[in-house]
C-alpha positions as CSV (number, residue, x, y, z in Angstrom):
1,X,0.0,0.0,0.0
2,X,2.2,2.3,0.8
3,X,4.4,2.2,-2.7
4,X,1.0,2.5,-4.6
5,X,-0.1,5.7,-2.4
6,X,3.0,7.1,-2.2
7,X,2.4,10.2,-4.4
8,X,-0.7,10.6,-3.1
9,X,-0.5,13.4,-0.8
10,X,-4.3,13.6,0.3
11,X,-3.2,9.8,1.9
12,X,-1.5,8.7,4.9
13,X,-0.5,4.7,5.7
14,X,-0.3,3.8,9.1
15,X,0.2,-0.1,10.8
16,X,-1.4,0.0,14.1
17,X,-3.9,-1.7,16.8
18,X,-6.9,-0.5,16.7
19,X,-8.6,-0.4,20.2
20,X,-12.5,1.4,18.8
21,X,-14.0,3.6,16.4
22,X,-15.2,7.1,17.3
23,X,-17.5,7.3,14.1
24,X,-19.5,10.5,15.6
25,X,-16.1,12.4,15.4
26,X,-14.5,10.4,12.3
27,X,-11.7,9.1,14.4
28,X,-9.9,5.9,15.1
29,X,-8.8,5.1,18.6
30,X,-5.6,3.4,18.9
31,X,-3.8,1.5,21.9
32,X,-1.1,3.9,22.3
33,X,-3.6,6.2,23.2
34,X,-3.8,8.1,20.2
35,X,-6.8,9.1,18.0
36,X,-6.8,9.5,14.4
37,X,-9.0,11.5,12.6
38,X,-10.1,10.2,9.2
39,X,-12.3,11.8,6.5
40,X,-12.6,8.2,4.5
41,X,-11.4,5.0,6.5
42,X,-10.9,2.0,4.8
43,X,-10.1,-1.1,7.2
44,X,-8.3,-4.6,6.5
45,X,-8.2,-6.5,9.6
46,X,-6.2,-9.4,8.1
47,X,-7.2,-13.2,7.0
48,X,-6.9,-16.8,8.3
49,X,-5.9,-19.4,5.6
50,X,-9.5,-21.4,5.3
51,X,-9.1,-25.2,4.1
52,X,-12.6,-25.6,3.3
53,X,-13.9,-27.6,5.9
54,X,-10.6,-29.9,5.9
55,X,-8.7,-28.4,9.0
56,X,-6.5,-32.0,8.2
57,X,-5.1,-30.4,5.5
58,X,-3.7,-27.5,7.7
59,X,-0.5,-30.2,8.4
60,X,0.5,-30.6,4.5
61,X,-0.5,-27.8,3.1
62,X,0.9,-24.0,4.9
63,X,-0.3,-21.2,4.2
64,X,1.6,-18.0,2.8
65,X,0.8,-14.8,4.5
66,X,4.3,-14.7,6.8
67,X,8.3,-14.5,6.3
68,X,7.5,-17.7,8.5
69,X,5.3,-19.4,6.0
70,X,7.7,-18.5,3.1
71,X,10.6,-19.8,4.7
72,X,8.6,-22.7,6.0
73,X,7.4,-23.4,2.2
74,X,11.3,-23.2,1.6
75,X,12.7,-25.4,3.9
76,X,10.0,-28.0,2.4
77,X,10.9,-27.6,-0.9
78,X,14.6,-28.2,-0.3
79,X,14.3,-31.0,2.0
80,X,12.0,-32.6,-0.3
């Protein structure tokens, strides 16, 4: 995200935890105790890898949202 908005100097990127919404006073409220205002919020609270029902597969098959899982999938590959 923040390479695409880069240029975009209406735009500001920021990673932290989010404790509540203030949506009266467009803010977010954050666990350091800061608030952040906002004019248009757009949230993404992160994913889970999903196996469809088969939580057996979760064994032979990791996901890929981590350095962990990457080098995970790596040290697979070449051991295999």
């Amino acid at each position: 995200l923040r390479s695409i908005l880069k240029r975009q100097r209406n735009t500001q990127v920021l990673l932290g935890e989010v404790t509540g919404f203030d949506l009266t006073a467009n803010r977010v409220l954050l666990s350091d105790g800061h608030a952040v205002p906002f004019d248009t919020l757009v949230v993404a609270t992160g994913s889970t890898h999903h196996y469809f029902g088969h939580h057996e597969w979760a064994d032979r098959a990791p996901g890929l949202k981590t350095i962990e899982d990457a080098t995970e999938i790596r040290r697979r590959v070449l051991q295999a």
